[in-house]
N, C-alpha and C positions, 0 to 999 in steps of 0.2 A: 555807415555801411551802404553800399550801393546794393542799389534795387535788383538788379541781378544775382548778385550774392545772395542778399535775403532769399529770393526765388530758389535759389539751388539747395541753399539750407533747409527750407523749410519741404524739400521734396526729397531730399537724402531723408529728412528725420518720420515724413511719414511711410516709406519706400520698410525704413528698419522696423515700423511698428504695424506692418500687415504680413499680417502670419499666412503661411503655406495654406492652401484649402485641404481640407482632410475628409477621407470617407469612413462611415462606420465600414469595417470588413467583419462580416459573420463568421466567426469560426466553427463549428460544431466539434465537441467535445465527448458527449453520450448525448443518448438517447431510451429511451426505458420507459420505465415505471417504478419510481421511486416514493414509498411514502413513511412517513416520518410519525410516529402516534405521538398522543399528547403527552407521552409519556419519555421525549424524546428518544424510542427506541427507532431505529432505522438508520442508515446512513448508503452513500452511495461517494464511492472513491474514484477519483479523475486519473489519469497518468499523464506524466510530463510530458508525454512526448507531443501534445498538438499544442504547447504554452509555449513555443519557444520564440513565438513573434510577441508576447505579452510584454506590454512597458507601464510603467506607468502611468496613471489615467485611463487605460484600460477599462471595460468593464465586465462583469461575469451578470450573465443574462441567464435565469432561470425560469422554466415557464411552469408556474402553478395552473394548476387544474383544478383542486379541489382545497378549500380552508376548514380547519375543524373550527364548530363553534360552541365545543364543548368545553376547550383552553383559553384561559385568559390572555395568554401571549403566543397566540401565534408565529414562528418567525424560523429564519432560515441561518443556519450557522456556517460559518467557514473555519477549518481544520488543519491542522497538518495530518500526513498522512502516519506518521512516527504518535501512536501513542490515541489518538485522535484529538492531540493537543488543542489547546486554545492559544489563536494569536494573542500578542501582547501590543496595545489594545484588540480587545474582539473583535472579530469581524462579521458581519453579519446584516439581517434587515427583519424590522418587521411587517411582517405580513398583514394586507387587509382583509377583513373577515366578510366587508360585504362588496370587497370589487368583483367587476365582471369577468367571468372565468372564458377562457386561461387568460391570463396577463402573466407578461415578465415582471419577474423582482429583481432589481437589477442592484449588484456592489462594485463599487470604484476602488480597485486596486492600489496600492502606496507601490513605493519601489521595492521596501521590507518585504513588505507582500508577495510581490511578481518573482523576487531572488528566489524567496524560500518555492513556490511552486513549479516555479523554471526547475530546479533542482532535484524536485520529490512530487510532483504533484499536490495533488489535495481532495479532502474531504468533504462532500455539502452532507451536514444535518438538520438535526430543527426538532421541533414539534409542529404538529398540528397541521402536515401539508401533505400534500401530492404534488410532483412534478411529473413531467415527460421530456424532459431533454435540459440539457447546462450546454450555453456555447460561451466562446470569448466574442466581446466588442471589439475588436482592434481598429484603434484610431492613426489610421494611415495618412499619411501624408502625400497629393498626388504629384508623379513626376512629371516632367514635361522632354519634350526635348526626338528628335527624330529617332530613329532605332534602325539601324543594319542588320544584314542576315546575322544570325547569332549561329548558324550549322556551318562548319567547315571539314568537308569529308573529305579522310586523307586515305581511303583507302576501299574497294569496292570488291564484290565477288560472289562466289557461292562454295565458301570452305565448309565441309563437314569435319566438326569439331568432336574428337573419338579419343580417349586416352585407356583406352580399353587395351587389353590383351589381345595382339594380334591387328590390332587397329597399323594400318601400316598413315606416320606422317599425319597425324591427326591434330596436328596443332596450325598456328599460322602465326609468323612472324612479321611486322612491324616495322620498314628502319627509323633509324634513328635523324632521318632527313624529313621523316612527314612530321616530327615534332620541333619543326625549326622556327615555326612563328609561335609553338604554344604558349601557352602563359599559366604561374599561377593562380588561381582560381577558378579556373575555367574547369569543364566536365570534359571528362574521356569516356566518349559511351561506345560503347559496342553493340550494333543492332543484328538482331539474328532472326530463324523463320525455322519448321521443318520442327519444332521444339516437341522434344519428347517428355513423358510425367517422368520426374526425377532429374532433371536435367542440370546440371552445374557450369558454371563460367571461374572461369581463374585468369589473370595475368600472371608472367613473370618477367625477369629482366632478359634482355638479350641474350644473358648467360644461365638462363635457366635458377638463379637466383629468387629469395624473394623479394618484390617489387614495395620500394618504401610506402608505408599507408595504403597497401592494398594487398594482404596476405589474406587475406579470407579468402576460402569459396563463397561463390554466392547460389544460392538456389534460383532457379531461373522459372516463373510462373508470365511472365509477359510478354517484351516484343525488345529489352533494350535492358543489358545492365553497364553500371557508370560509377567513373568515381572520382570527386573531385581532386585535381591538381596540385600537390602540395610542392614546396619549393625542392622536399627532396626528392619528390616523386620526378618533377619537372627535370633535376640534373640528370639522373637516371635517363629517363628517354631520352632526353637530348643527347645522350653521349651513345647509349646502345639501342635507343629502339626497346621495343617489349616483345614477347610472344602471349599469345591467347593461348589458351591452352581450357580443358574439360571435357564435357559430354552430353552427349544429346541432345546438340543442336549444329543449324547450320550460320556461319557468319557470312552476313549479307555486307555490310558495311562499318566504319570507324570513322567516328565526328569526333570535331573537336565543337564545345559547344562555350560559347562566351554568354556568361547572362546576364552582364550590361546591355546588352542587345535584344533580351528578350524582354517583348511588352510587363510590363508588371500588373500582372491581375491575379484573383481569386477566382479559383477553378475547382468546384465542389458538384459532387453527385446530392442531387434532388433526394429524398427521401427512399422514394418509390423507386431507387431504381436496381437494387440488390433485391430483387424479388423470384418467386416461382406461382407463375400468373397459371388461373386455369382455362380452361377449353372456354371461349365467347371473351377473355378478354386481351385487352391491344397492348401486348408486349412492347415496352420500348423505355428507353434511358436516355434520360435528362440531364445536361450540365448546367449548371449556373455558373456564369461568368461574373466576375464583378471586377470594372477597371480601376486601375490604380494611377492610372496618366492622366497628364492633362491634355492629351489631345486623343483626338479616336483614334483607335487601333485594330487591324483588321488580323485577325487569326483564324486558328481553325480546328475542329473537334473532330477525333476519330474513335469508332467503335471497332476493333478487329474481334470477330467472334469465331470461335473454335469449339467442336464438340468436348465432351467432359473428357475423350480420350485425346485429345487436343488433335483434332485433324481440324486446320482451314477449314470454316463455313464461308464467309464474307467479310469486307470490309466496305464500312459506311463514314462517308465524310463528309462533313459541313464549313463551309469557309464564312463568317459572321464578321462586321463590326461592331464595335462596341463603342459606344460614347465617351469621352473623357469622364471621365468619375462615374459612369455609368451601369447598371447590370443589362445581363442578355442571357435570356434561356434556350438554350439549343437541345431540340428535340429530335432525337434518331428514331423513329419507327423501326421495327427488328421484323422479320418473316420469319415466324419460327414452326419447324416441327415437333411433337411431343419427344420431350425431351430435356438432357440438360447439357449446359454451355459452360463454355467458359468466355469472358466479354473483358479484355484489353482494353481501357479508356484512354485517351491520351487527346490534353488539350497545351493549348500557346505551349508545344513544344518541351512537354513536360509527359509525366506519366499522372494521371487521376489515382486510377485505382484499378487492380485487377481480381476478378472475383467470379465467382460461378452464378448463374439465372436457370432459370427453368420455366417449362410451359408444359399442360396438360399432362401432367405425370404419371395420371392412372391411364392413360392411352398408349406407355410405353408397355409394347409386348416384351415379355421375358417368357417364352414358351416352356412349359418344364420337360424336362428331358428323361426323365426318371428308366431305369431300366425295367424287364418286363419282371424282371424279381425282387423289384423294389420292397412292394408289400410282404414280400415272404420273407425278406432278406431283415428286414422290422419284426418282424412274427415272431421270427426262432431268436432274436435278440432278447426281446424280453419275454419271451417260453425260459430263456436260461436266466434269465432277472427271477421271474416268478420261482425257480425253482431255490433262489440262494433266500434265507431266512433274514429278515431284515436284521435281526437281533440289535434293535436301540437301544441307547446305553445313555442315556439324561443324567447328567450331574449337576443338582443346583451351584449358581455363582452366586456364593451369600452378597458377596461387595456389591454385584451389581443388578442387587432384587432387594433395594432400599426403598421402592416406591408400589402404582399400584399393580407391575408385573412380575412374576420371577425370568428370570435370564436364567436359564439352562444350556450348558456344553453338551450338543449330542452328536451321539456318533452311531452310524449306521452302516451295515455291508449292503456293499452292489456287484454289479457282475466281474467280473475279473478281464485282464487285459491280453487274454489269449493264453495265458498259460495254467488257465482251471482254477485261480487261488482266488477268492474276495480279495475286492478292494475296499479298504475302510475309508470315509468320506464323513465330513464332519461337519460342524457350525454352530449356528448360535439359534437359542429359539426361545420367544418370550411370549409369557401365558399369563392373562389375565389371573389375579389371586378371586375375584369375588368367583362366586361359584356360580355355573351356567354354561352354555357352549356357547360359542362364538367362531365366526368367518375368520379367514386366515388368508395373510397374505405369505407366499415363498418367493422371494425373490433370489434370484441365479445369480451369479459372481461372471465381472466380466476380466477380461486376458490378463492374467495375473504377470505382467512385462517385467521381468530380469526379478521376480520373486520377491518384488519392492510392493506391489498394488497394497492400498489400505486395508484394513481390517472391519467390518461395520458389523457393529452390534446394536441389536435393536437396545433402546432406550428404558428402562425399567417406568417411567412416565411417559413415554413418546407416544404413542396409539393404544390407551387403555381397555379399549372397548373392543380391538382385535388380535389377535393370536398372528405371530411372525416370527417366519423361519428363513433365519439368512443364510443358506448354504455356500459352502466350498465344495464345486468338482473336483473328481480326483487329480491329486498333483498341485494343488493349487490353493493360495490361501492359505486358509487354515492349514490343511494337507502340504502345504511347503514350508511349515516354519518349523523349527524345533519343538518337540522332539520328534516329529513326524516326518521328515523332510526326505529322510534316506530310506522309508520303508516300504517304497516301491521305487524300482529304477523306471523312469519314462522319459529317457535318453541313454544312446550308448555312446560310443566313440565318433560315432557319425556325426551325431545331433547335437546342434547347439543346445544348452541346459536352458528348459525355461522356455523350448519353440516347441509347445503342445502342439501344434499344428504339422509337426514334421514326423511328428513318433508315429511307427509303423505305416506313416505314408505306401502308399499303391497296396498296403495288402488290407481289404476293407473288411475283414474279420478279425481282424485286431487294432486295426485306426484308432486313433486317440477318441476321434469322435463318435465313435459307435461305444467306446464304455460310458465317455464322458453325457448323451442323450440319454444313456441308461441310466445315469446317477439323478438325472431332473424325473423322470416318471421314477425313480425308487424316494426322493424326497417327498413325491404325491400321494405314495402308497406311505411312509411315513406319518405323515399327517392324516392320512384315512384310518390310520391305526389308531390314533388317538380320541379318546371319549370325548372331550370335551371340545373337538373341532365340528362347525356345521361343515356335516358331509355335502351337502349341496350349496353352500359359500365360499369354495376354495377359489383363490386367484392366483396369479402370477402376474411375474416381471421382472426384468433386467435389463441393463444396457452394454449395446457392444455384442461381446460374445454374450453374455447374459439375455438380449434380445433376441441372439439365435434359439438357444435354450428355452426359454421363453414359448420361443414360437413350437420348437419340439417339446416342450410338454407339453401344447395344447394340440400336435399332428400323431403324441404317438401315447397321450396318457389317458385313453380310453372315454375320453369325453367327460370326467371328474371337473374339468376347471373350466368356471363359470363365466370367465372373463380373461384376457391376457392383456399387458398393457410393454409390449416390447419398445428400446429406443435403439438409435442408431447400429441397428441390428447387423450384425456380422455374419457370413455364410452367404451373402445370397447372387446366386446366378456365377456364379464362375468364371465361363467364359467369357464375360461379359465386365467382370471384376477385374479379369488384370488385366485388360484393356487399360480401366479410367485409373485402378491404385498403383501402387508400387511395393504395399505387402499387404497380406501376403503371396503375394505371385511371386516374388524373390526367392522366398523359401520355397513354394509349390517349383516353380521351374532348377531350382538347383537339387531339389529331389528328383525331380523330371530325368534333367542330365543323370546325376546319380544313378539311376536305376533304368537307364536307358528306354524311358515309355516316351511313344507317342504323345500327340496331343488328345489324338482321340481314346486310347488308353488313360488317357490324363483325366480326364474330364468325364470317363464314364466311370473312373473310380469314384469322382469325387461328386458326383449325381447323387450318391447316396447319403450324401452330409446337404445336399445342396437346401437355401432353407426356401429356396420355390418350389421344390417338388413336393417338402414337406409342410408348404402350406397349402395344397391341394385336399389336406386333409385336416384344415383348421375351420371347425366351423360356430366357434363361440364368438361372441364379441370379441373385437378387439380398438383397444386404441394407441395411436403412438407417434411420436414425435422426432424429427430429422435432423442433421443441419446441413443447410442448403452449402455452406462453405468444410464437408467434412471431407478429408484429403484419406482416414482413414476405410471409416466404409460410406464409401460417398453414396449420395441420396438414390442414385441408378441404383445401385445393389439395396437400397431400404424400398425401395418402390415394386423389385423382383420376387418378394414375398407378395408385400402386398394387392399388386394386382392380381395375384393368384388365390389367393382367400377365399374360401366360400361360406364364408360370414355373410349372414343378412346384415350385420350392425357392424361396421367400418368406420373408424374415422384415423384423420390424422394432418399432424401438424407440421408444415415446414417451416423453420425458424431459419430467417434467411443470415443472419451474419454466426449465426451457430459452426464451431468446427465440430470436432472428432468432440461431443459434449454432451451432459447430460441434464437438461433445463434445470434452476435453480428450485424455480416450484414445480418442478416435475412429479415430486409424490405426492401432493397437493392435488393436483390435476387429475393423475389417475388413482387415489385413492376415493376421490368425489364420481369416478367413472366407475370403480367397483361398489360402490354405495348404492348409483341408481341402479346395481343389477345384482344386487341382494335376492335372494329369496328369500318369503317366509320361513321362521323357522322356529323351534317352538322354544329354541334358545331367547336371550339377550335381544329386545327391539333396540335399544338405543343407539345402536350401531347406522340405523338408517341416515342416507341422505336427509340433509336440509332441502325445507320447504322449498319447491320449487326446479330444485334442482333435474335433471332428466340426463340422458347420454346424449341427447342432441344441444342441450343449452349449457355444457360446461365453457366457461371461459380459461383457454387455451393461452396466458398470459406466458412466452418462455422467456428465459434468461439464461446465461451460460454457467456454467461451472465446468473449465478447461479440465482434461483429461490429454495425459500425453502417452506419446512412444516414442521411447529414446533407440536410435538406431545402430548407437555405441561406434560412429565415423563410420559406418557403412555406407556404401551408397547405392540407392534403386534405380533403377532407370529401364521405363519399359518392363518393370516384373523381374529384370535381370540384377543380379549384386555383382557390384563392383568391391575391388576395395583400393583406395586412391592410390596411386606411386608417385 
């Protein structure tokens, strides 16, 4: 064989056995606080949806914080989500008991593995640990190779996109000549500006058909929606062109977007950047880059920021290289006022994430507006409460006073709904068996939505040491279900069934809300009725509407309740409400129409529900908890109470990735907050806080438990209902 030959062979054969370089890419999956007892109780469930770059080889990186070394085997389990099966073989690692904390524990994926989580997700348990977050390792491979513009815009302007009634030509049409070089796989984005809360995006075909692989609406919270290209999407356009079509925004422009051309990197928010910073500290969000090329690539990061009613604030750009296989942290500084935002990320040409921030929150004014008959107009409400006889009616629930409480059905009269008659209002209430008094908690029921909301009954072992009374306000709950459901009408032909917030709207001596504020101080006088309740331990809480409630038995129930602990409080500030939500300002403005009132008629009626005016007259403790991300009653309206408080003792929690939610160890929290503000009583001591504990050292750990509201295809936009055509 000649010596050249040899040479070429022996440089083909090493050329096939040098592997691609590959980077670890950090995925982040959760984040928390998760702990595991030795008794392997706990567990913490992933969703598919950030697995779908996993292959195998792979790894799942878990960071312990804390080892128990009261277990023999410590260790961390991996699950299916079905069941919380066991793989076949197990998967999982053991943990060391005396490494240096946090360290990852880290398990290497099979293909078995990756399929079944790709598809369902999965499970981390164990014993004997604490974590703070699960990411994926993904062992990427880097590209090489030049890249061209990947944006090709086929079409520019400033359309206002209206399919509203009366909307005249509210759409914008497409031809089918700007999609002559598309391709598929490529993205069809639509970028748009001017976005209102509620806002929706649709295509259709030329002919008003629908558009193959893209019939949905899309709810529109950012700066661009897209969809990618399928072949029969492609024949489609190419033959007719598409039309845009929705509401509540404006179209700025139409890309075609190729993403072989776009750099390939990891484009992830820093930890710290879904936050609400207070007064003294430096607002601002972080992207980490991490490239996926082999050669450096230069991009660019942008923050578009808009207030929580989404009006344009600013836009902040950074243009960065990044090294072949390289990371790069890009740092936006923000100028902000007290307030809350909404923050558009968008990096290499893609969207990050879009999400609400906030700064200095108790420096947002919410001035209360209350009329000059506020207090009287409260006075002669419960003057007519006082005069209707509670006449409680407790019937033990043997099934469910198997432990050390009894569960009692009680039912009690409140004020009536404008037509003179009691309203009967009902619930659950469970009493210590040992004999003694004890502190009691009432917590309020929150918007009982299409007559579906759950039922809670206190626990016959759940809080043995305190007395709890779960009510239903009238119409609701309890009071909506059979056999009770029909024996008050609180809708007629007007009103949707089930929109307590619409019954008797503009006439505020019969509003929903002035009997329903009457039924929370008549469940107070309830429990004050009772011997074996400390008259001076009584609390409250609820979430949602229940938060509102909440806050009204502690503005209008004569100073009884010792503590309030309200969450994602409902009622507050108004005016200022249907700005940032979308209900209920939908319902309030279609009664509006309805009954042809002003805004300022509008809004002086409902001053008197409003729950900043009647937190002018809260002056107990209180504590309570947010989410920075709640679309329902967003953190502006939870903060319009609260800055108006005249509590000496205030706290409160904003949980940043929280929606419309109610934290996991939520009664945990503020049961440990009704603890430190016990009073003596010459009932039951054991009821007190642990050692140590105080209202200023509670640890404020949240977590979510979703709560929804189904809109049954309606659609909000601006506080106005739509309904599609």
């Amino acid at each position: 064989m000649k010596q050249e030959s040899l040479l070429a062979m022996l440089l083909l054969l090493c050329a096939t056995c040098v592997k691609a370089a590959t980077v670890d890419v950090k995925i982040p999956l959760w984040s928390g606080t998760l702990t595991c007892t030795d008794g392997w109780g706990g567990g913490q469930q992933v969703a598919a949806d950030g697995l779908q770059q996993a292959a195998s080889g792979d790894e799942l990186a878990i960071t312990v914080t804390a080892v128990s070394q009261t277990t023999d085997w410590p260790q961390i389990s991996l699950r299916k989500t079905e069941g919380w099966a066991e793989f076949t073989p197990g998967v999982g690692v053991q943990l060391q008991k005396d490494a240096t904390m946090p360290y990852e524990a880290r398990i290497t994926l099979t293909e078995d593995v990756v399929n079944e989580i790709k598809a369902n997700g999965f499970v981390v348990t164990g014993c004997g640990f604490t974590a703070t977050s699960i990411d994926l390792i993904h062992k990427q491979e880097l590209g090489e190779g030049e890249k061209g513009d990947p944006v090709h815009t086929i079409w520019t302007g400033d359309k206002t996109i209206d399919w509203s009634e009366g909307a005249q030509n509210g759409w914008q049409t497409i031809d089918a000549a700007a999609f002559a070089d598309a391709q598929a796989g490529w993205k069809l984005r639509f970028n748009y500006s001017n976005l209102a809360i509620g806002a929706q995006g649709h295509i259709s075909t030329g002919t008003w058909t629908d558009m193959p692989d893209a019939t949905d609406y899309v709810q529109l919270t950012a700066s661009f929606f897209e969809f990618d290209i399928t072949d029969a999407m492609l024949a489609e356009l190419q033959k007719g062109g598409c039309i845009v079509s929705g509401i509540g925004f404006n179209l700025t422009s139409v890309d075609l977007i190729d993403p072989a051309q776009i750099p390939s990197m990891s484009c992830t928010l820093a930890a710290d950047a879904v936050k609400c910073w207070e007064e003294g500290e430096n607002p601002q969000i972080t992207v980490n880059l991490q490239s996926l090329e082999g050669k450096d690539m230069t991009t660019s990061v942008t923050v578009k920021l808009r207030t929580d009613a989404y009006e344009d604030v600013d836009t902040y750009t950074k243009e960065v290289t990044v090294p072949a296989g390289g990371t790069q942290a890009v740092t936006i500084p923000l100028d902000l006022k007290p307030g809350f935002y909404h923050a558009v990320v968008e990096a290499n040409y893609g969207l990050v994430r879009d999400f609400n921030i906030g700064y200095n929150p108790t420096a947002i004014i919410s001035e209360p507006d209350m009329q000059p008959d506020f207090n009287d107009f409260w006075a002669q409400a419960k003057a007519e409460l006082a005069a209707i006889p509670i006449d409680a009616k407790l019937t033990l629930q043997e099934d469910l006073s198997t432990g050390a409480r009894n569960i009692y059905f009680v039912e009690m009269q409140s004020i009536g709904n404008g037509d003179g008659k009691p309203v009967t209002i009902r619930g659950y209430y469970a009493v210590p068996k040992a004999e003694g008094t004890y502190p009691v908690v009432i917590t309020q029921n929150g918007y009982d939505s299409g007559g579906l909301s759950q039922i809670y009954i206190p626990d016959t072992n759940g809080n043995p040491e305190w007395i709890e009374l779960n009510i239903s306000n009238r119409g609701q709950l309890v009071n909506n279900r059979d056999p009770y459901k029909d024996e008050n009408a609180f809708y007629g032909e007007d009103y949707q069934p089930n929109e307590w917030f619409a019954y008797n709207f503009g006439d505020k001596d019969t509003y929903y809300y002035r009997g329903a504020y009457m039924d929370v101080v008549r469940s107070i006088d309830f429990v004050c009725s009772q011997d074996n309740v400390q008259k001076e331990n009584i609390f409250m809480t609820g979430g949602s509407q229940g938060g509102a409630f909440a806050i009204a038995g502690a503005a209008l129930g004569d100073d009884r309740l010792n503590a309030i602990a309200p969450s994602i409080q409902f009622m507050g500030d108004f005016p200022d409400y249907f700005k940032v939500g979308s209900w209920p300002a939908s319902t309030a403005k279609a009664m509006q129409e309805k009954l042809s009132m002003s805004d300022e008629e509008m809004y002086r009626f409902l001053s008197y529900f409003d729950t900043k005016n009647l937190a002018t007259l809260v002056t107990c403790p209180v504590t309570t908890a947010m989410g920075l991300q709640d679309p329902v009653c967003p953190p502006h309206t939870n903060f319009a109470p609260y800055n108006n408080f005249k509590s000496e003792e205030k706290h409160y929690v904003v949980n940043p990735e929280c929606q419309h939610e109610t934290p996991a160890d939520w009664y945990n929290v503020y049961m440990d907050f009704f603890k430190a503000h016990l009073e003596e009583s010459t009932g039951i001591t054991n009821a007190e806080t642990e050692s140590g504990t105080t209202a200023n050292n509670i640890a404020y750990n949240i977590a979510g438990m979703r709560v929804g509201k189904d809109y049954k295809g309606i659609v909000i936009v601006n506080g106005k209902k739509y309904i599609r055509k």
